[in-house]
PDBQT receptor file of N, H, CA, C and O in Angstrom, charges set to zero:
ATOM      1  N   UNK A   1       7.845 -13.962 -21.502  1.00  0.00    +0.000 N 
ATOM      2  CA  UNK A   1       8.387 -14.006 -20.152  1.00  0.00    +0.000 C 
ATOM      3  C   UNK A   1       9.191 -15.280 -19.959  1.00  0.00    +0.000 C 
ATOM      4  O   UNK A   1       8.849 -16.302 -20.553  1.00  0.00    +0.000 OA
ATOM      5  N   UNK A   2      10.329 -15.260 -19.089  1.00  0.00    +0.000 N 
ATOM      6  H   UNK A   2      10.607 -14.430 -18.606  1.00  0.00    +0.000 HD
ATOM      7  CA  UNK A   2      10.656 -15.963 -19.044  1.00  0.00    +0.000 C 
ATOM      8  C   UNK A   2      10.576 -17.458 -17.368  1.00  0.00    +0.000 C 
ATOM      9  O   UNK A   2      10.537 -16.890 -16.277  1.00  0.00    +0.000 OA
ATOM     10  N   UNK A   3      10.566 -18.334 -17.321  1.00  0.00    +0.000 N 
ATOM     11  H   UNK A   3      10.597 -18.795 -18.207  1.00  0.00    +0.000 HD
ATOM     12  CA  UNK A   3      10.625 -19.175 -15.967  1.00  0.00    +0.000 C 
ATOM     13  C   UNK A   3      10.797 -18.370 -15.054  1.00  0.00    +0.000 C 
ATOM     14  O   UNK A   3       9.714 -18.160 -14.508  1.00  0.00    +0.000 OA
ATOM     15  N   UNK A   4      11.755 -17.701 -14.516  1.00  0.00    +0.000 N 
ATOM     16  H   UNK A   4      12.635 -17.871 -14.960  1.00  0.00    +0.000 HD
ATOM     17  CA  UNK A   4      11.694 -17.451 -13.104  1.00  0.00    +0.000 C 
ATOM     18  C   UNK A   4      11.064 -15.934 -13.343  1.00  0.00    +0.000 C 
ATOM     19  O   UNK A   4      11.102 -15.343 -12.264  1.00  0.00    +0.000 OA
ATOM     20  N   UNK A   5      10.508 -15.115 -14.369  1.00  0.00    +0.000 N 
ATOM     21  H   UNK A   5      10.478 -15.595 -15.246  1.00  0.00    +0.000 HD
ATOM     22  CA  UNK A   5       9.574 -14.293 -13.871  1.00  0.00    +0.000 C 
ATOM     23  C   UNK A   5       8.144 -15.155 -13.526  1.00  0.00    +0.000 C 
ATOM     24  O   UNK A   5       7.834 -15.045 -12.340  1.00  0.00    +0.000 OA
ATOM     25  N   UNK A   6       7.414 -15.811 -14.163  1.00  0.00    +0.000 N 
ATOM     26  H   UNK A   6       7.667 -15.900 -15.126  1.00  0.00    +0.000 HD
ATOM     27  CA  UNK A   6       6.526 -16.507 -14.282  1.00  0.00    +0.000 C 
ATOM     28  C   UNK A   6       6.296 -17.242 -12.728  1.00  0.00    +0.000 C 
ATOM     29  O   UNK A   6       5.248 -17.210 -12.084  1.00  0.00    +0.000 OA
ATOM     30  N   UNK A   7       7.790 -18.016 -12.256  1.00  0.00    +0.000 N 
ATOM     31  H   UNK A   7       8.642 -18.042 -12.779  1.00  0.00    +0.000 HD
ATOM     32  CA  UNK A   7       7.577 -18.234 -11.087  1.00  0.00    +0.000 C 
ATOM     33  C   UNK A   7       7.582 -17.589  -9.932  1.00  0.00    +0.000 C 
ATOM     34  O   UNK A   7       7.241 -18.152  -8.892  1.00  0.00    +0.000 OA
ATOM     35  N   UNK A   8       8.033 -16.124  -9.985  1.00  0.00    +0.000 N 
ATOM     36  H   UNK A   8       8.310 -15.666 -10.830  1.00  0.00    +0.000 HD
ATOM     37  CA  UNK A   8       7.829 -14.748  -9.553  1.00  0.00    +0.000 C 
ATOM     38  C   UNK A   8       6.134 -14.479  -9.159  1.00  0.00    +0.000 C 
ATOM     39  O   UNK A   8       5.504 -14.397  -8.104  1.00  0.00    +0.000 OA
ATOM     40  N   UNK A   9       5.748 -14.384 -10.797  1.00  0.00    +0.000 N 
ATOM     41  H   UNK A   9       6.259 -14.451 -11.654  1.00  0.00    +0.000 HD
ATOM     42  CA  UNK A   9       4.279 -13.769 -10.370  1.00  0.00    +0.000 C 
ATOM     43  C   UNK A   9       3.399 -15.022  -9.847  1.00  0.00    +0.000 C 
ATOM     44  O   UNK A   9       2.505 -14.557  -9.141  1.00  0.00    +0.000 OA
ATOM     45  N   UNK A  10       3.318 -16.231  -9.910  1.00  0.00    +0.000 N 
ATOM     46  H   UNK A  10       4.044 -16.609 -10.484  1.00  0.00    +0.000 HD
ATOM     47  CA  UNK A  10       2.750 -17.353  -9.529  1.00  0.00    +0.000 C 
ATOM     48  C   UNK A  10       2.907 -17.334  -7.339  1.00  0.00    +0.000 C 
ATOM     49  O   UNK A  10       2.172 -18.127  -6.750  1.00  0.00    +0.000 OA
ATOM     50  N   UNK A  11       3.822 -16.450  -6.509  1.00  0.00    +0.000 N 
ATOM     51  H   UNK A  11       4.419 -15.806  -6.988  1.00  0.00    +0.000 HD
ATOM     52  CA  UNK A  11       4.198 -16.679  -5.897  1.00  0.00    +0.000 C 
ATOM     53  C   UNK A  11       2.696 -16.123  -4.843  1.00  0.00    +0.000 C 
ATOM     54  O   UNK A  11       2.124 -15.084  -5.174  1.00  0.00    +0.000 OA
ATOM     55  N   UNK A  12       2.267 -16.814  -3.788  1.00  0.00    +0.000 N 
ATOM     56  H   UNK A  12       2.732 -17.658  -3.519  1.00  0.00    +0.000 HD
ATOM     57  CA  UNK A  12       1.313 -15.984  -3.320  1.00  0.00    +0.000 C 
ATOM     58  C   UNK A  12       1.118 -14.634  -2.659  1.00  0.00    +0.000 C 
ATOM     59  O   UNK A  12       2.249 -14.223  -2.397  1.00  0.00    +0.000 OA
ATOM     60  N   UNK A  13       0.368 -13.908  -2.337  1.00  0.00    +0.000 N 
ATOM     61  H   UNK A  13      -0.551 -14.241  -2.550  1.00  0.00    +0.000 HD
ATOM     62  CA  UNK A  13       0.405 -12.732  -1.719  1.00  0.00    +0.000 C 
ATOM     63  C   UNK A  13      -0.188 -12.670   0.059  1.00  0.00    +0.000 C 
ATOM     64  O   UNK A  13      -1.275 -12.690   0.636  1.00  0.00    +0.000 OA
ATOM     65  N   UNK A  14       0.813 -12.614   0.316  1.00  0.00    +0.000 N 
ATOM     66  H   UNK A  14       1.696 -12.598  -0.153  1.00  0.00    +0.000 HD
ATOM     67  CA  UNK A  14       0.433 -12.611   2.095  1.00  0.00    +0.000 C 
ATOM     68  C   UNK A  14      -0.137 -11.276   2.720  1.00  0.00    +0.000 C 
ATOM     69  O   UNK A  14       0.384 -10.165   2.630  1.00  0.00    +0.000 OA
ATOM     70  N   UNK A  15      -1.249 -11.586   3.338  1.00  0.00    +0.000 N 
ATOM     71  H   UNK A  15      -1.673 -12.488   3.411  1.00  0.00    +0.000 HD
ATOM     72  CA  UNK A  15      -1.328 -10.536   4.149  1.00  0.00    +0.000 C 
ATOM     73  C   UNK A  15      -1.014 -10.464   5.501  1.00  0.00    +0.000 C 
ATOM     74  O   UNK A  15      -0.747 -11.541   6.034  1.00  0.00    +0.000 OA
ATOM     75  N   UNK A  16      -0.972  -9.230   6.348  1.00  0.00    +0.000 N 
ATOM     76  H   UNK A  16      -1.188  -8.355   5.915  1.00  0.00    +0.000 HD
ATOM     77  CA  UNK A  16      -0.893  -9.296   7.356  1.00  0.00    +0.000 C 
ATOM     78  C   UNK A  16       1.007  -9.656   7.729  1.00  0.00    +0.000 C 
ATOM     79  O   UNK A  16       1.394  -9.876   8.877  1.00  0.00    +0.000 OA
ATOM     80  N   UNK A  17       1.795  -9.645   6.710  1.00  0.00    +0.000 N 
ATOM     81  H   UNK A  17       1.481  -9.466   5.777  1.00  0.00    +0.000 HD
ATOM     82  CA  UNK A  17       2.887 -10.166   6.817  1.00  0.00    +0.000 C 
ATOM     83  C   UNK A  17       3.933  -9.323   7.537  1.00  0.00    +0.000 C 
ATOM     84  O   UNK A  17       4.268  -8.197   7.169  1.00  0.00    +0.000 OA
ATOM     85  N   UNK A  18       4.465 -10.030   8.697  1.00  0.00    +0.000 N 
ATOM     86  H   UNK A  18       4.193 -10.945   8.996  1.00  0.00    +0.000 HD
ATOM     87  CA  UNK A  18       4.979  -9.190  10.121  1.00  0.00    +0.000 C 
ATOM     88  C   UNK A  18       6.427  -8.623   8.774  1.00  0.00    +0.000 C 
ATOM     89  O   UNK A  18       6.920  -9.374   7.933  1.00  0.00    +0.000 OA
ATOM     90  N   UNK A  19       6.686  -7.535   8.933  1.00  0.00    +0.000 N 
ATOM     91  H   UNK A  19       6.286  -6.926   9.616  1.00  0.00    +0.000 HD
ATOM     92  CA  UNK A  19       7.831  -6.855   8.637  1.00  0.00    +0.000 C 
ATOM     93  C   UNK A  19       8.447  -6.034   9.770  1.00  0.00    +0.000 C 
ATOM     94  O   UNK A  19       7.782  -5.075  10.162  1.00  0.00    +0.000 OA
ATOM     95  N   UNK A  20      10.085  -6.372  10.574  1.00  0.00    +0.000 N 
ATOM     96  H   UNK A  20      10.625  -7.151  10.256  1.00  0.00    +0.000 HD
ATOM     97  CA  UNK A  20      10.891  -5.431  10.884  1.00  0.00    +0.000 C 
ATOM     98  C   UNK A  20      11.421  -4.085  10.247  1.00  0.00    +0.000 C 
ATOM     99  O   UNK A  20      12.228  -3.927   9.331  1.00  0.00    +0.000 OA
ATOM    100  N   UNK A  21      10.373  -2.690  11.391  1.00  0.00    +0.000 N 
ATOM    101  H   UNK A  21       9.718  -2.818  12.135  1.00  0.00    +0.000 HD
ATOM    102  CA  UNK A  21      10.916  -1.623  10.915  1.00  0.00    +0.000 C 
ATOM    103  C   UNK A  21      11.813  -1.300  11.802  1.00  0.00    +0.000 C 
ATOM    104  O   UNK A  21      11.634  -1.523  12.999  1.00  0.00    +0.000 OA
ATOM    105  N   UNK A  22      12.967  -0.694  11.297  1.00  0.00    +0.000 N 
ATOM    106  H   UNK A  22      13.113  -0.513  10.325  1.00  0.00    +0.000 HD
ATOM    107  CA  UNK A  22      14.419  -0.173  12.082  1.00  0.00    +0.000 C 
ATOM    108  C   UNK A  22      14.197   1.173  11.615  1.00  0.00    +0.000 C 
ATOM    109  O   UNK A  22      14.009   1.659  10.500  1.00  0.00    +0.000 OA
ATOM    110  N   UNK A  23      14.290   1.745  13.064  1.00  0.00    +0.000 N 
ATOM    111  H   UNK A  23      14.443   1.349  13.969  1.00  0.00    +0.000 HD
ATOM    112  CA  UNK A  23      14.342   3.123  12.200  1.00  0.00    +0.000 C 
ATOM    113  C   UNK A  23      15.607   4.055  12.171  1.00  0.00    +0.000 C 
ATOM    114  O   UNK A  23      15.638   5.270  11.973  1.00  0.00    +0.000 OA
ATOM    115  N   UNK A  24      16.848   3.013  12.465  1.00  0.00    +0.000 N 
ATOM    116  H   UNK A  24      16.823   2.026  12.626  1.00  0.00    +0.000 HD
ATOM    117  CA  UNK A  24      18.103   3.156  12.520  1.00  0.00    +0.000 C 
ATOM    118  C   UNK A  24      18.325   3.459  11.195  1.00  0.00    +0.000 C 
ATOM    119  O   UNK A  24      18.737   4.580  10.897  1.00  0.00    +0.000 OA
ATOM    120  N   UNK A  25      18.023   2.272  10.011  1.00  0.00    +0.000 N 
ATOM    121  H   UNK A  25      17.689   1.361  10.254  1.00  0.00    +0.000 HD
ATOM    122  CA  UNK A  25      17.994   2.243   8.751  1.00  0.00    +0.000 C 
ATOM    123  C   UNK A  25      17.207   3.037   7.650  1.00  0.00    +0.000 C 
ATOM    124  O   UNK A  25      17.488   3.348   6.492  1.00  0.00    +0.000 OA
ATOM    125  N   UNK A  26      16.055   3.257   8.493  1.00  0.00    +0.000 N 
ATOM    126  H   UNK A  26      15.827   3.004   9.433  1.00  0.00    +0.000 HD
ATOM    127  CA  UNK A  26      14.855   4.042   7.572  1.00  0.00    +0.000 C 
ATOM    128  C   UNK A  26      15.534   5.342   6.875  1.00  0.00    +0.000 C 
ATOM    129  O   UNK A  26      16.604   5.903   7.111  1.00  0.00    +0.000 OA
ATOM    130  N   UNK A  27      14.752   5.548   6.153  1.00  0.00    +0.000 N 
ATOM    131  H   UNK A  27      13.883   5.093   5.962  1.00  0.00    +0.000 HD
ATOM    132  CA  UNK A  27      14.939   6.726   5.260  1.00  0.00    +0.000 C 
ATOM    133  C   UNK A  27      13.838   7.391   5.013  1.00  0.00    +0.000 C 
ATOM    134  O   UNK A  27      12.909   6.602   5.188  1.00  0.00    +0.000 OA
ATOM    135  N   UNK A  28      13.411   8.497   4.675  1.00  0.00    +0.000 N 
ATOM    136  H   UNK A  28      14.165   9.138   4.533  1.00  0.00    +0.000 HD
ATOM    137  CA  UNK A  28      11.988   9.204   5.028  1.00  0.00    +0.000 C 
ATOM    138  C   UNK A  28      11.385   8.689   4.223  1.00  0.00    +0.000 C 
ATOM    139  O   UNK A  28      10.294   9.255   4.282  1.00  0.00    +0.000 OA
ATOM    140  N   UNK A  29      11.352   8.147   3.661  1.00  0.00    +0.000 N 
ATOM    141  H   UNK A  29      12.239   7.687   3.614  1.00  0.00    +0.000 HD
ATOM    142  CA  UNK A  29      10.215   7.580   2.670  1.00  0.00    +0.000 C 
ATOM    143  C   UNK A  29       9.797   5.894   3.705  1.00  0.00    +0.000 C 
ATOM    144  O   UNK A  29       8.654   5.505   3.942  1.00  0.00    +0.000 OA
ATOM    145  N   UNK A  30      10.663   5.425   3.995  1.00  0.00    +0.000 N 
ATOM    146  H   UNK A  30      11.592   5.741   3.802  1.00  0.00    +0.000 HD
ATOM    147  CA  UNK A  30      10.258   4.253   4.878  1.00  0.00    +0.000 C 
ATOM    148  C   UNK A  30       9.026   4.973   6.329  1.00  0.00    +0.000 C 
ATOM    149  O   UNK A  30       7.886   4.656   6.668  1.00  0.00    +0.000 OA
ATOM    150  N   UNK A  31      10.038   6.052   6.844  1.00  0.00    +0.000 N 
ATOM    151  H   UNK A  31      10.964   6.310   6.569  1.00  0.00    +0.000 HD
ATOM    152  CA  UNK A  31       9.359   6.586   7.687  1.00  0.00    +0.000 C 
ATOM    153  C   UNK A  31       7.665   7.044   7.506  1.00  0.00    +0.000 C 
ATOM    154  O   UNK A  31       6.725   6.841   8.274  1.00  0.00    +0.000 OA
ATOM    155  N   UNK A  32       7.711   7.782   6.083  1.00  0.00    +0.000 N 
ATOM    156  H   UNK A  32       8.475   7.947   5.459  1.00  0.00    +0.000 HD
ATOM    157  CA  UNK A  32       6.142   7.611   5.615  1.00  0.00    +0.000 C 
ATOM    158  C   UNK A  32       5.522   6.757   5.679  1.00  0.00    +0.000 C 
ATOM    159  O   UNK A  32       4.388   6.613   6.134  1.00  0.00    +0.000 OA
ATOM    160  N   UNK A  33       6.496   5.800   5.032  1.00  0.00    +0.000 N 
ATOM    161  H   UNK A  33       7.418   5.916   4.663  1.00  0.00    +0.000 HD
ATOM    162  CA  UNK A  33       4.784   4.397   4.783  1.00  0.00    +0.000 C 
ATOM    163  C   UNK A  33       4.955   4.025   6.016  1.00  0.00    +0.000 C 
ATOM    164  O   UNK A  33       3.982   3.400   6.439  1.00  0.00    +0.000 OA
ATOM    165  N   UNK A  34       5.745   4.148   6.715  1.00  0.00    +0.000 N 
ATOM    166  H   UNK A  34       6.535   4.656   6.371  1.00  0.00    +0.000 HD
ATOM    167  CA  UNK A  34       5.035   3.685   8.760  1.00  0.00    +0.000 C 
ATOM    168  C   UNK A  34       4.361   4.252   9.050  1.00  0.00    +0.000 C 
ATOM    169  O   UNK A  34       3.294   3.762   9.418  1.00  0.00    +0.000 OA
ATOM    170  N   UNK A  35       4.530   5.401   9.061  1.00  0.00    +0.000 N 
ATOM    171  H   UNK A  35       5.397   5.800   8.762  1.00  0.00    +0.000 HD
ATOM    172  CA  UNK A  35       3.428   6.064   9.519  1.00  0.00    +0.000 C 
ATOM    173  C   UNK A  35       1.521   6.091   8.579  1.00  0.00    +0.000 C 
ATOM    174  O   UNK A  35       0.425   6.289   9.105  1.00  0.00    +0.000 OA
ATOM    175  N   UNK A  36       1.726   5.921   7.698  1.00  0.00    +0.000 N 
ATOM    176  H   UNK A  36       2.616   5.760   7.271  1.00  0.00    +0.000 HD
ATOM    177  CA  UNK A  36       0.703   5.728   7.086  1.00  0.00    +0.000 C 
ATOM    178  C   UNK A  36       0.030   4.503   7.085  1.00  0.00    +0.000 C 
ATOM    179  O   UNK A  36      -1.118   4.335   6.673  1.00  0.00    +0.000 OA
ATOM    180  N   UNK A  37       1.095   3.273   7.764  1.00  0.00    +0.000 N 
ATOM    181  H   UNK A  37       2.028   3.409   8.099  1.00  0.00    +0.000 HD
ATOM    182  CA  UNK A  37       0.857   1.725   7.953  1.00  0.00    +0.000 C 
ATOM    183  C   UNK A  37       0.149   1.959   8.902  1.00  0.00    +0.000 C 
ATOM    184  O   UNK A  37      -0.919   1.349   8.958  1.00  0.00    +0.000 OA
ATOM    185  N   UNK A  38       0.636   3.324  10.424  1.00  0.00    +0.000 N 
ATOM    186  H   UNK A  38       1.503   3.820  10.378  1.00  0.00    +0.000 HD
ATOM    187  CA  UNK A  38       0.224   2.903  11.202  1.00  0.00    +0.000 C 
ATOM    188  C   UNK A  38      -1.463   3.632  11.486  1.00  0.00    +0.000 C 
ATOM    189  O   UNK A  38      -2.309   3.238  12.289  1.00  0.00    +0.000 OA
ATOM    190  N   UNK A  39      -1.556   4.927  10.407  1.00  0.00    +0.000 N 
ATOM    191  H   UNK A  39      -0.869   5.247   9.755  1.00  0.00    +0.000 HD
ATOM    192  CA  UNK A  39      -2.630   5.056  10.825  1.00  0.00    +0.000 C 
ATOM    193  C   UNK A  39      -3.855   4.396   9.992  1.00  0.00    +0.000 C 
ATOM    194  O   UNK A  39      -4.990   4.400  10.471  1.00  0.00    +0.000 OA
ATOM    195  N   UNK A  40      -3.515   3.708   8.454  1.00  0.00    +0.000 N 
ATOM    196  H   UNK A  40      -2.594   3.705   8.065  1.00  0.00    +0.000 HD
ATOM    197  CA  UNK A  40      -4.654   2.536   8.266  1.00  0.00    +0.000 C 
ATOM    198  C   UNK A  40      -4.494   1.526   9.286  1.00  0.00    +0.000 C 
ATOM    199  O   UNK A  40      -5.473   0.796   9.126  1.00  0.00    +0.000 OA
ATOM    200  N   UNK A  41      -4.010   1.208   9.963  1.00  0.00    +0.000 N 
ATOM    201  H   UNK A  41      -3.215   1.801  10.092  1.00  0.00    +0.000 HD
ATOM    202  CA  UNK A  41      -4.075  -0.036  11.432  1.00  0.00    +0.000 C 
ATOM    203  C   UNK A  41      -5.264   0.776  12.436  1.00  0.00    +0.000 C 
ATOM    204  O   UNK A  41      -6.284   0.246  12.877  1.00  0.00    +0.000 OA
ATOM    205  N   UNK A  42      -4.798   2.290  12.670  1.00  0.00    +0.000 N 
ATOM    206  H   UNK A  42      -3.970   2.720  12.311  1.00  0.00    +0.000 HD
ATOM    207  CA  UNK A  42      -5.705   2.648  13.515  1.00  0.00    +0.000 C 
ATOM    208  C   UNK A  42      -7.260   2.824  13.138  1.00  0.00    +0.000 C 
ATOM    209  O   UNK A  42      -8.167   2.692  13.960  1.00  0.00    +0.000 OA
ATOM    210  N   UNK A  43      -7.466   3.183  11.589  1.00  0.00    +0.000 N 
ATOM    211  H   UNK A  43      -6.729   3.289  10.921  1.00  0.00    +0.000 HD
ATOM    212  CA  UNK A  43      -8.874   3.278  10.804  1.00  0.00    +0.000 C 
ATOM    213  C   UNK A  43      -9.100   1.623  11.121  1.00  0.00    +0.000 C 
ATOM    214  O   UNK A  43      -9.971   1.274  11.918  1.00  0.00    +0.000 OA
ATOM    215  N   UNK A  44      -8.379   0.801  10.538  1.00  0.00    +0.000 N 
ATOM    216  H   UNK A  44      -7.671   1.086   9.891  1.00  0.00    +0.000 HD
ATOM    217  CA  UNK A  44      -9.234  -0.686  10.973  1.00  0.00    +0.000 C 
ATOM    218  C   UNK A  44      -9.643  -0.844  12.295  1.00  0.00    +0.000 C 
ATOM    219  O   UNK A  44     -10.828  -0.849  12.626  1.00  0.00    +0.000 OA
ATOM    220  N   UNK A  45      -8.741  -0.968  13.034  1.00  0.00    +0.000 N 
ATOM    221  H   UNK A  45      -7.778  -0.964  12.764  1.00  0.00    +0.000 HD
ATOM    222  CA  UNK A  45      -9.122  -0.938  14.794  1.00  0.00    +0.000 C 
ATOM    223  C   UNK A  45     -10.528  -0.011  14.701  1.00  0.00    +0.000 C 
ATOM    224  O   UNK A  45     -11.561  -0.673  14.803  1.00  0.00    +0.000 OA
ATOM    225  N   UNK A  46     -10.675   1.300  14.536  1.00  0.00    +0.000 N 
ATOM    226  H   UNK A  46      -9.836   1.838  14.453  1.00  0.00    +0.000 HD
ATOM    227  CA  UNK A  46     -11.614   2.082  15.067  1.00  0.00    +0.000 C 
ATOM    228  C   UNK A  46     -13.002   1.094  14.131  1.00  0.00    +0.000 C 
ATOM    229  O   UNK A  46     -14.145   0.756  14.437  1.00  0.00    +0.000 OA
ATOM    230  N   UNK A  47     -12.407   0.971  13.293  1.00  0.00    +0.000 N 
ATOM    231  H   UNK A  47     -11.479   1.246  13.045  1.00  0.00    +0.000 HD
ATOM    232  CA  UNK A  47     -14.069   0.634  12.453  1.00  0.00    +0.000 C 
ATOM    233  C   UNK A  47     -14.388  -0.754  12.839  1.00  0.00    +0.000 C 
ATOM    234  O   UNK A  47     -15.610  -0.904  12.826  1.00  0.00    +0.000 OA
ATOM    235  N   UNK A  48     -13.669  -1.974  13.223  1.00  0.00    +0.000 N 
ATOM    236  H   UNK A  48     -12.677  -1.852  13.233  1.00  0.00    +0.000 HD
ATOM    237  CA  UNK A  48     -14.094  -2.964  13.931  1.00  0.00    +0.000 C 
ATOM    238  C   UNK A  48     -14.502  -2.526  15.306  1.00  0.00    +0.000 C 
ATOM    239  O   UNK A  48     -15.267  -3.143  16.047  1.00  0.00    +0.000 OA
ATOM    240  N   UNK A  49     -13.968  -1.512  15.532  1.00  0.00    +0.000 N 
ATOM    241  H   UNK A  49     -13.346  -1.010  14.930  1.00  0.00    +0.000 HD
ATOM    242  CA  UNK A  49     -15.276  -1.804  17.282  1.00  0.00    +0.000 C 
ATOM    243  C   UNK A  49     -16.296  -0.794  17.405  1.00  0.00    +0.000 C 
ATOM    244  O   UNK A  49     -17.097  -0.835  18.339  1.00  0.00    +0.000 OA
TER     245      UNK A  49
């Protein structure tokens, strides 16, 4: 491998990390994983309370 893959995978992994969805831009596959973002959001919500 070379340096900047290495400094690639070294990079940390965020969670919770705010992403802008447009759904001007989306394409059905974006549109899926929203919707699937949004209903693991709703399984967490329900199982914390």
């Amino acid at each position: 491998m070379n340096a900047k893959n290495n400094a690639q995978n070294e990079l940390p992994i965020a969670k919770n990390e705010d992403v802008e969805f447009s759904s001007e831009l989306a394409d059905a596959e974006d549109m899926e994983a929203n919707r699937r973002a949004e209903a693991a959001d709703s399984r967490q919500e329900k199982d914390r309370g």
